[in-house]
C-alpha positions as CSV (number, residue, x, y, z in Angstrom):
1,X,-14.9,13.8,15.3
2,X,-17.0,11.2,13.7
3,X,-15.2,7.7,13.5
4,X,-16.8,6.7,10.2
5,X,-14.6,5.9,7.5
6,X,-16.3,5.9,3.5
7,X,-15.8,7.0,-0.1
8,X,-16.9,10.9,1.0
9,X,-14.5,11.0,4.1
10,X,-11.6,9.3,1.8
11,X,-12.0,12.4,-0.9
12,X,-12.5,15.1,2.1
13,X,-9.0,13.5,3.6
14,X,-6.9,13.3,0.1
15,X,-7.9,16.9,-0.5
16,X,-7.4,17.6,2.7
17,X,-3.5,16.3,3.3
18,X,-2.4,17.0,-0.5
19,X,-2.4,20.7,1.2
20,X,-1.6,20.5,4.7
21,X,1.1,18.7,5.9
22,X,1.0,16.4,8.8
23,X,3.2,16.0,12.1
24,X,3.5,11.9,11.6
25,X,2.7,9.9,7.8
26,X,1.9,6.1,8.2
27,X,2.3,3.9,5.3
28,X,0.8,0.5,5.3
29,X,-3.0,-0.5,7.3
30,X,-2.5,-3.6,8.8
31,X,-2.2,-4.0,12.5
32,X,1.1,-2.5,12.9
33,X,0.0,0.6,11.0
34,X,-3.4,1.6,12.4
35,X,-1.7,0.7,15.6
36,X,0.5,3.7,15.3
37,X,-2.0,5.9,13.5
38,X,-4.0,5.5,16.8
39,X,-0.9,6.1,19.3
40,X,0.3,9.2,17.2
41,X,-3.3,10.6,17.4
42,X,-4.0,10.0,20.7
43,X,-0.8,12.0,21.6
44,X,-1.9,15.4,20.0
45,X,-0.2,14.4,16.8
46,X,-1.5,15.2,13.5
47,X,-1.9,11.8,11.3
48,X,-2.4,10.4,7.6
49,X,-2.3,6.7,7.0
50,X,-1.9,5.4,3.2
51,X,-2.5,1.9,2.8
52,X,-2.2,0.5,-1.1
53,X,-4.9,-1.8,-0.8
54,X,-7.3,-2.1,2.4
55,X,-7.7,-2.1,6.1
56,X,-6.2,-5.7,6.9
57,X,-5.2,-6.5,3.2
58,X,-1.9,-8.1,4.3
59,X,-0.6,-10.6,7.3
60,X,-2.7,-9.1,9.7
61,X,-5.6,-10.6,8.0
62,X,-4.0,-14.0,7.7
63,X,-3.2,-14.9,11.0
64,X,-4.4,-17.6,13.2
65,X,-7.1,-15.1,15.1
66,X,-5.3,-15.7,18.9
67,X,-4.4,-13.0,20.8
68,X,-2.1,-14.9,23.0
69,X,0.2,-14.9,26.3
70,X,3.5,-15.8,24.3
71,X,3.7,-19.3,25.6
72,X,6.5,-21.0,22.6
73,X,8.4,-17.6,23.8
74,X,8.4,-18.6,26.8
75,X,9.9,-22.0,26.0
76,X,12.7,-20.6,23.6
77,X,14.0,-19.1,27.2
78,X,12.5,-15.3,26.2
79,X,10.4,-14.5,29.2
80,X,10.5,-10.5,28.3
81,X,8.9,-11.1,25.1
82,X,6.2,-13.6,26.7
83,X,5.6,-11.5,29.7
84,X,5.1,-8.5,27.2
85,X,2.5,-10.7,25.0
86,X,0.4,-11.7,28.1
87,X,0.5,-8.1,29.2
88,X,-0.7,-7.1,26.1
89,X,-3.5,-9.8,25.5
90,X,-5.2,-8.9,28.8
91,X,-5.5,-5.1,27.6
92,X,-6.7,-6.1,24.8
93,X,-9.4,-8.5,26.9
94,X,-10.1,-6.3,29.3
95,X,-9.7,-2.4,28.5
96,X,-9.4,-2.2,24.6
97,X,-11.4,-4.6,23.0
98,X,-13.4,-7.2,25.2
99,X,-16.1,-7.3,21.9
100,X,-13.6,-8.3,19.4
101,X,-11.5,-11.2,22.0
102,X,-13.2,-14.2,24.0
103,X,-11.7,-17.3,26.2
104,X,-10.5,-19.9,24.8
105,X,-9.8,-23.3,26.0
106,X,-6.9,-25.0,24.5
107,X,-6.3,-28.9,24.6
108,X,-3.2,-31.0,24.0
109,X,-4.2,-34.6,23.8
110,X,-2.1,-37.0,25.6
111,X,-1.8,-40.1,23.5
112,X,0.7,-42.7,24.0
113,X,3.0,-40.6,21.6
114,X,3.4,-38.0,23.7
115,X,6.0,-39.5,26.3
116,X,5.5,-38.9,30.0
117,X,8.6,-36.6,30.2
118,X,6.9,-34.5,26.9
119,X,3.8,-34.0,29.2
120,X,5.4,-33.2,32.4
121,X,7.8,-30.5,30.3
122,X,5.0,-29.4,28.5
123,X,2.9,-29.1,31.8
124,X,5.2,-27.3,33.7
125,X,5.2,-24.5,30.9
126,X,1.8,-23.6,30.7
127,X,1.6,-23.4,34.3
128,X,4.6,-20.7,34.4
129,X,2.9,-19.2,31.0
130,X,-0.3,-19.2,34.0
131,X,2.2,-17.3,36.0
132,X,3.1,-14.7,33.7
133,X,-0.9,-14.1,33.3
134,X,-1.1,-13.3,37.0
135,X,1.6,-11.2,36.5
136,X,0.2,-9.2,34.0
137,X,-3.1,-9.2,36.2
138,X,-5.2,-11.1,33.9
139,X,-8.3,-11.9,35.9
140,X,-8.3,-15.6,36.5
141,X,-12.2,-15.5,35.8
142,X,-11.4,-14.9,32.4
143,X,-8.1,-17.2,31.7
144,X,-8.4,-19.8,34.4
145,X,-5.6,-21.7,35.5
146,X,-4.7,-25.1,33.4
147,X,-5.2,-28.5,34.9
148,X,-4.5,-31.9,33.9
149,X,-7.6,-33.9,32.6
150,X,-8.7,-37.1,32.5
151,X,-9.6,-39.3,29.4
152,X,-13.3,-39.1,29.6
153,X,-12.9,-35.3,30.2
154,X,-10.8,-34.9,27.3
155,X,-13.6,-36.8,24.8
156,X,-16.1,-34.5,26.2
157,X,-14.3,-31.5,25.5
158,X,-13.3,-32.8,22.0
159,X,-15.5,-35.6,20.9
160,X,-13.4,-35.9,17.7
161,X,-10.7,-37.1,19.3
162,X,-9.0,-40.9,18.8
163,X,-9.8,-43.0,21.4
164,X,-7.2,-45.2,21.4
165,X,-4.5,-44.5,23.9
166,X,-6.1,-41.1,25.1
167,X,-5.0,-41.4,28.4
168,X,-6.4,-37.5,29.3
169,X,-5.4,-34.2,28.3
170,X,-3.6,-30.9,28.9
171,X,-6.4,-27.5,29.3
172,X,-5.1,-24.2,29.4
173,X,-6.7,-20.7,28.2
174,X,-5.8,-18.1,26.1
175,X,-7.4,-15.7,24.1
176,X,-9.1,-15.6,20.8
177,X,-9.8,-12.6,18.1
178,X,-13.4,-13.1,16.8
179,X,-11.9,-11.5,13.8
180,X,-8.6,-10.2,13.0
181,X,-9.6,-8.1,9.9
182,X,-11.8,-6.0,12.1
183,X,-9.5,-5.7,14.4
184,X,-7.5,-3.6,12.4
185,X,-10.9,-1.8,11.1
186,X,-11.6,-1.4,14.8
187,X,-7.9,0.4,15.2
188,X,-8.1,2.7,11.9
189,X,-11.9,3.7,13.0
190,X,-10.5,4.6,16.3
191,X,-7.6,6.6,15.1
192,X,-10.0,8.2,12.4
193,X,-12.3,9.6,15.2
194,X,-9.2,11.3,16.9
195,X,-8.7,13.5,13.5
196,X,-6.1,10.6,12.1
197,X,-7.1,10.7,8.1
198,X,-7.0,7.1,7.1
199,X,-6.9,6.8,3.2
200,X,-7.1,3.2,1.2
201,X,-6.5,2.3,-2.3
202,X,-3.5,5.1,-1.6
203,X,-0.1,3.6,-3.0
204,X,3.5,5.1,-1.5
205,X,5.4,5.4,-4.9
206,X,8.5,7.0,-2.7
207,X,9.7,7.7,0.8
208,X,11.7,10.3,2.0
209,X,12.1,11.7,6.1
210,X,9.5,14.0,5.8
211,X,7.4,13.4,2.5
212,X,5.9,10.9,0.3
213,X,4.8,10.3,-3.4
214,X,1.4,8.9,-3.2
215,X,-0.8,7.3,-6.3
216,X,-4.5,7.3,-5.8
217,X,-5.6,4.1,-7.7
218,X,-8.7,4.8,-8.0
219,X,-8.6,8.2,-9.6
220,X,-4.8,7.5,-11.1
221,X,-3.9,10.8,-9.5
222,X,-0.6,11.4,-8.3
223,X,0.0,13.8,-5.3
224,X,2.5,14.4,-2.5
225,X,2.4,14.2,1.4
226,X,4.0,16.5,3.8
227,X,4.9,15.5,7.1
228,X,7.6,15.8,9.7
229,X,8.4,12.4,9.9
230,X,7.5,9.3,7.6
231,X,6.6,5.5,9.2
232,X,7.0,2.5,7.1
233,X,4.5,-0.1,8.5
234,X,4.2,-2.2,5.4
235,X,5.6,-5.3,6.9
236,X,7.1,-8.1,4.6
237,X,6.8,-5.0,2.2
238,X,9.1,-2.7,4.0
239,X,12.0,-3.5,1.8
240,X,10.0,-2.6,-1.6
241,X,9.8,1.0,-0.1
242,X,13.1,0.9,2.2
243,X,16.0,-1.0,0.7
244,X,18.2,-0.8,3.9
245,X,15.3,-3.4,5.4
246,X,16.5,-6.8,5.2
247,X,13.3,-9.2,6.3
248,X,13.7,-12.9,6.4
249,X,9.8,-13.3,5.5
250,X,8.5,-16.8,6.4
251,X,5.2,-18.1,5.2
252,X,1.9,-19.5,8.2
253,X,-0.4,-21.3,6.3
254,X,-3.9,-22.5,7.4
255,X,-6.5,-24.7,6.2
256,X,-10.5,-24.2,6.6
257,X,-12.9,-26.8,6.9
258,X,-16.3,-27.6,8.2
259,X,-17.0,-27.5,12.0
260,X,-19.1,-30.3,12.0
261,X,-18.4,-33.0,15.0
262,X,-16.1,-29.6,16.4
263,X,-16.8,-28.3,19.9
264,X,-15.9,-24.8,21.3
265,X,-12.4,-26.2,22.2
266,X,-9.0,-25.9,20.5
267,X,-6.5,-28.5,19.8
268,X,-2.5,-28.4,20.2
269,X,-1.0,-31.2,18.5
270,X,2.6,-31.4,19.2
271,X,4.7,-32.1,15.6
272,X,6.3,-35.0,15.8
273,X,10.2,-35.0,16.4
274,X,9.9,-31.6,18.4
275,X,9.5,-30.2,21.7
276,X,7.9,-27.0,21.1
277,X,6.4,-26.7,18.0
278,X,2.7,-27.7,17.8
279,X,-0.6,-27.5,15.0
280,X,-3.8,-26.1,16.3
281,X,-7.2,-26.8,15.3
282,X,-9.1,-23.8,15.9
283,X,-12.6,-23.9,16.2
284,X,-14.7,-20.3,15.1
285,X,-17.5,-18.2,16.0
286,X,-18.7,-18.7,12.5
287,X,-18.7,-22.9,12.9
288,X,-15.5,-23.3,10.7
289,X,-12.5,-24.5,12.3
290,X,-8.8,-23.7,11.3
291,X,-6.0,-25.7,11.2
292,X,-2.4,-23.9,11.5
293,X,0.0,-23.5,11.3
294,X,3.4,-23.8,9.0
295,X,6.4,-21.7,9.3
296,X,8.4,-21.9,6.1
297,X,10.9,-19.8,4.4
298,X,10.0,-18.1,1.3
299,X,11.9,-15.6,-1.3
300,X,9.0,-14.1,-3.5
301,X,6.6,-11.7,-1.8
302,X,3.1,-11.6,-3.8
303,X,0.3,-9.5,-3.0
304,X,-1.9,-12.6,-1.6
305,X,0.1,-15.5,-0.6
306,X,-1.2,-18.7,-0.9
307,X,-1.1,-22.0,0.8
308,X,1.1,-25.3,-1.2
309,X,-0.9,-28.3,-1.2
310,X,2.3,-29.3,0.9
311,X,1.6,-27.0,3.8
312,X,-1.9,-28.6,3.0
313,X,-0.8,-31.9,3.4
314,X,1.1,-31.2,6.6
315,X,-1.5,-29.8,8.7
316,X,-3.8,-32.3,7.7
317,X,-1.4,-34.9,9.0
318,X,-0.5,-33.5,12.4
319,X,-3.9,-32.7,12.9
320,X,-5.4,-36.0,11.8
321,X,-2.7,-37.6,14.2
322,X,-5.2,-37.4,17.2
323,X,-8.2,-37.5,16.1
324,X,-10.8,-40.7,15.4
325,X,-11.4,-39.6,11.6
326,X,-8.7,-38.8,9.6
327,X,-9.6,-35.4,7.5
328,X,-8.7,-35.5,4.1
329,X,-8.6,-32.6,1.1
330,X,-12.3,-33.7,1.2
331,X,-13.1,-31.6,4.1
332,X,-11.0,-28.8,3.1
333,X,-13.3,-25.6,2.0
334,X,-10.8,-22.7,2.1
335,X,-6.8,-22.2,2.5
336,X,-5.2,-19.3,3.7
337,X,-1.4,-18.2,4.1
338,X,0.0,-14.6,6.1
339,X,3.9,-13.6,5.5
340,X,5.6,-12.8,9.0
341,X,7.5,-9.7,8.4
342,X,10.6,-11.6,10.6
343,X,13.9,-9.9,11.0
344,X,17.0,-11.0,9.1
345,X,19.2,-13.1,11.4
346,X,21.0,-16.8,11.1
347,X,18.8,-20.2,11.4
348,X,15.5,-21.6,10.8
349,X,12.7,-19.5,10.0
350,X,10.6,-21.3,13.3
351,X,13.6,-20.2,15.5
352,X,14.0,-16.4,14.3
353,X,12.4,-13.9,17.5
354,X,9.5,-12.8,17.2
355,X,10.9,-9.4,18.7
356,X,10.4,-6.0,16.6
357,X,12.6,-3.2,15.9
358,X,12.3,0.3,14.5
359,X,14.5,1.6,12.1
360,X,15.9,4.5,10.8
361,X,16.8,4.5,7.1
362,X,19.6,6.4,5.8
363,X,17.2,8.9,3.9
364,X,15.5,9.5,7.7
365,X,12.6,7.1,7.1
366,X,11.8,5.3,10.0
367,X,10.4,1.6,9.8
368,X,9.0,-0.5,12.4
369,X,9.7,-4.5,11.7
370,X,9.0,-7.6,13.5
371,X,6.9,-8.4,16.3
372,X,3.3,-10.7,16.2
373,X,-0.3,-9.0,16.1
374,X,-0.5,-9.6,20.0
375,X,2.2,-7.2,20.3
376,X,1.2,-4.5,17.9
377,X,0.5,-1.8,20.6
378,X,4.2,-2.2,22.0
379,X,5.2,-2.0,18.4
380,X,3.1,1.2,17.4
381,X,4.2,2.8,21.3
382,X,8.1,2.5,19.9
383,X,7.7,3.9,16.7
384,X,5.5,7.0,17.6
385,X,8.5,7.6,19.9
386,X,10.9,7.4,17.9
387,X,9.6,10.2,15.8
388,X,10.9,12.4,18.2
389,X,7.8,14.9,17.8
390,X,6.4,13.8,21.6
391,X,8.0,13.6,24.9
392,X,4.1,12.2,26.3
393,X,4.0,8.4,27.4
394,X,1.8,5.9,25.0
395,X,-1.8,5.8,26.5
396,X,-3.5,3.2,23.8
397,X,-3.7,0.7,27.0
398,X,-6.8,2.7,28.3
399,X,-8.5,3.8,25.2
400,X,-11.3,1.1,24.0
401,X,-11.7,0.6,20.5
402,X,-14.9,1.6,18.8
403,X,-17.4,-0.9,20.1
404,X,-15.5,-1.7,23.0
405,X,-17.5,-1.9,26.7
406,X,-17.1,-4.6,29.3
407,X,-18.4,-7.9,29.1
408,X,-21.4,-7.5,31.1
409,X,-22.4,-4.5,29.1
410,X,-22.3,-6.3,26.3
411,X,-24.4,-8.9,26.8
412,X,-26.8,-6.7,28.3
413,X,-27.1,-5.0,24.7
414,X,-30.7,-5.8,22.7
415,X,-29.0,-7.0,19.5
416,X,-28.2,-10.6,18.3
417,X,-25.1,-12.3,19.8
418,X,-23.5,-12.7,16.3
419,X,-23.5,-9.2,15.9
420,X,-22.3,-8.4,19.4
421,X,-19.3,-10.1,18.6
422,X,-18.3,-8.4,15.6
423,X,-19.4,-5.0,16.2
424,X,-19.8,-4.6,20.1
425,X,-21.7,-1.6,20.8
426,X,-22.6,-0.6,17.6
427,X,-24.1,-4.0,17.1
428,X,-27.5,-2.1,18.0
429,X,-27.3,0.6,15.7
430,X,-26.5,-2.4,12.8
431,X,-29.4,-4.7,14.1
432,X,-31.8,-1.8,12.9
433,X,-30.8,-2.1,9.6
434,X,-32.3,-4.1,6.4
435,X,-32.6,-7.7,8.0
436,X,-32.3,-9.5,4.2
437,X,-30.2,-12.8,5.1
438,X,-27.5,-12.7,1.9
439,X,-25.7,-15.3,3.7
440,X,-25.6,-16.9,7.6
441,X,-22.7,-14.4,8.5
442,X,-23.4,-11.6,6.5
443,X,-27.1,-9.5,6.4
444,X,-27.8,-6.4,3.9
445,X,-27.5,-4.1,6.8
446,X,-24.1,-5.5,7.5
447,X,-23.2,-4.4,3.6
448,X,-24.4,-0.6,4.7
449,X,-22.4,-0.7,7.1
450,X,-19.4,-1.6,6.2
451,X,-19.6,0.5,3.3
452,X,-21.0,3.8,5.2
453,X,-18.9,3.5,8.4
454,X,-15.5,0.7,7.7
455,X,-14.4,2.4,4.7
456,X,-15.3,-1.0,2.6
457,X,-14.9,0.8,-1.1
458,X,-16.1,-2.3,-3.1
459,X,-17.1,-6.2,-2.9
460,X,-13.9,-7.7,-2.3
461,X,-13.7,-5.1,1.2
462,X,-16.9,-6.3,2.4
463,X,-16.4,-10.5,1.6
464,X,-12.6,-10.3,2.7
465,X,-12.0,-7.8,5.1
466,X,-15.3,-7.0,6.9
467,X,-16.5,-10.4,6.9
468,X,-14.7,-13.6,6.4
469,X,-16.6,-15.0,3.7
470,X,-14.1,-14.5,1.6
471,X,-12.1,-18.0,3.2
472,X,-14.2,-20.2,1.3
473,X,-13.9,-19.5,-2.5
474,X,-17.5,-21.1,-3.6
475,X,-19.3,-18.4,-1.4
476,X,-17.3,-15.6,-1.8
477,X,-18.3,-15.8,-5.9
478,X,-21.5,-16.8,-4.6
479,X,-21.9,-13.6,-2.9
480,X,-19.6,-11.3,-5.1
481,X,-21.8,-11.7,-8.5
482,X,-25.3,-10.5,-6.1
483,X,-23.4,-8.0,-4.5
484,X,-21.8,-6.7,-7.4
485,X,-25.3,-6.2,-9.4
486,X,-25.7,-3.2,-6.5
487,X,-23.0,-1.6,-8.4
488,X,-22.6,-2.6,-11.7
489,X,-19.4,-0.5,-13.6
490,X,-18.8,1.3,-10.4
491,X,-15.1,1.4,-8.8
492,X,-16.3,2.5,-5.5
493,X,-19.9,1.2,-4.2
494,X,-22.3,3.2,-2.1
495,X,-24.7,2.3,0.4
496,X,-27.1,-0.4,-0.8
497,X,-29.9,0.7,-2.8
């Protein structure tokens, strides 16, 4: 079955499940929830995501892009939960999805604020965070081990940084998501090419164990699905749809600005006054670099968070706190902010676990909670079994992702390395396309694309979730007005004309 995802599909599927019922029902399509769409359909199950909004709409869009080996879990004391994230981020670098992950190199500065005691606690931790990657057979080629550097080392990796009292630097590895949003798409696609029917723009109006009510906002229709058990993925949102869900949600903002001066190398500033808690500086594929990230405590739960000038403020600080120019709101072009979906429990939002649960509700609905992006295949494993509908084993660890094919494939492929790295394979099949430039990251056969294949339904899909234009307000209106004279009056968009 084809793995393209688009307005006709979307109308096939609605018709299609408003008759038939299906073995497992997914609500929500962020990570969490394409995640299990893919693990029920790769088990023989028969599937239906609904997702209110879009692929990605939520948190999983807003996160800080790093697919990483757990290292603050690791220094909270919880080695299962770090082990189980660097298990889970060489899968996804090696088997899953090498085309949507790279290496990145991650510096702490040493300035004469860090203390030597700081640096040698701090040192011994990513060497045993090293560890866990050899236990989770990482190849080393790909997240070498981290070393100690030298001052002039340190400048040449990040020339930005103050000079003054750098006396070298901390260099470890981790790994990166070129895009988080497609990520997801990657995940739904996937699932959609096993039979799973993946349906935006879908809202759940009501849950029950083995049925939901579903509005169709596009047409305004109501209809009902049938299936034999019901999964609330909807993360911070799992509470509008489950009252017996109590979430502690906590807010991660970042902050966009220019690369210019930025190398290829990340920065981890430690906050001052604590001992595990750090802002990185995290430089993109695209040239922008983002600076994250906050963890504060919220009570309302909009649609699209956004990021206080506070949270602003903060990161701008901490980050500014090593380096030789100081960055100001001046060089901010775009703020974002993600809701973690963090389990109820006593203390500081920065010190709740990061561990997920699934639960059952006392109307039978089951909801899975918790957890970080890294560990959404864990996450979607445990709540496809505990539908009780397969006795199978998860095998999502050795299916790729569309686009997926090892490294070496894929630079072998005959199609620009900016494509390569958001769409893999499939980059050669988009390079063939209409070459019109709309913007540096973003070409008119990138628009087909999304909207003939990635289920993109109108402008905001393709700026937000298919690209990340969308981070900088000034382009994505740019961009929005000339895309949306392809479709003028039209809910839905087509293929370009």
């Amino acid at each position: 079955m084809t793995t393209s995802l688009n307005a006709e599909r979307r109308a096939r599927d609605i018709a299609a499940i408003a008759e038939t019922p299906v073995d497992v029902l997914v609500v929500g399509g962020g990570v969490t929830g394409a995640g299990v769409a893919l693990d029920a359909a790769s088990r023989g199950l028969s599937v239906a995501l609904i997702e209110a909004h879009d692929l990605a709409f939520g948190t999983s869009r807003w996160s800080s892009k790093l697919i990483h080996g757990g290292l603050r879990y690791l220094a909270h004391g919880d080695v299962a939960l770090a082990y189980e994230s660097a298990v889970e981020r060489g899968i996804a670098m090696t088997r899953t999805a090498p085309h949507l992950t790279r290496t990145l190199p991650q510096l702490i500065p040493l300035h004469d604020t860090v203390s030597r005691g700081h640096e040698l606690f701090t040192h011994t931790g990513l060497h045993a965070g090293d560890l866990l990657r050899r236990f989770a057979r990482t190849p080393g080629a790909l997240l070498p081990r981290p070393r100690r550097v030298p001052a002039a080392e340190a400048l040449a990796l990040a020339p930005m940084l103050k000079r003054d009292g750098l006396r070298g630097g901390l260099l470890s590895y981790d790994g990166q998501l070129i895009d988080d949003a497609r990520f997801v798409v990657a995940l739904a696609r996937t699932a959609a090419g096993m039979g799973a029917r993946i349906i935006t723009r879908a809202k759940a109006l009501g849950l029950e164990r083995n049925s939901a009510q579903v509005l169709d906002t596009i047409t305004g229709e109501q209809f009902e699905i049938q299936a034999r058990r019901v999964v609330n993925a909807t993360g911070v949102w799992a509470g509008s749809l489950v009252p017996s869900v109590k979430l502690r949600p906590s807010r991660g903002s970042h902050v966009v600005i220019a690369g210019d001066g930025f190398t290829g190398t990340s920065l981890t500033v430690p906050i001052p006054g604590t001992s595990n808690r750090f802002v990185i500086v995290l430089p993109q594929v695209d040239g922008r670099v983002y600076v994250g990230l906050t963890d504060e405590p919220v009570d309302e739960i909009p649609d699209v968070p956004t990021a206080p000038q506070s949270d602003v403020d903060f990161l701008l600080d901490v980050a500014s706190s090593v380096l030789e120019r100081r960055l100001t709101n001046d060089d901010v072009i775009g703020t974002y902010a993600g809701l973690r979906p963090l389990l109820e429990a006593d203390g500081a939002s920065a010190d709740l676990s990061r561990k997920h649960a699934v639960l059952t509700a006392p109307n039978g609905v089951l909801t899975i909670v918790g957890g970080k992006l890294t560990t959404y295949r864990r996450m979607a494993a445990d709540a496809v079994d505990a539908t009780g509908l397969v006795t199978s084993p998860s095998r999502t660890d050795k299916i790729p992702l569309v686009g997926a094919a090892s490294r070496a494939e894929l630079a072998r492929l005959d199609a620009p390395a900016r494509l390569v790295a958001k769409y893999g394979t499939e980059a050669v099949a988009v390079a063939q396309g209409d070459p019109e430039q709309l913007h540096p990251q973003l070409t008119m056969a990138e628009v087909a694309w999304a909207v003939e294949h990635e289920g993109a339904l109108d402008v905001d899909d393709v700026l937000h979730r298919r690209t990340r234009i969308g981070l900088v307000d000034a382009e994505a209106v740019r961009l929005s007005r000339e895309l949306g004279r392809l479709w003028p009056g039209s809910p839905t968009v087509r293929s370009p004309p």
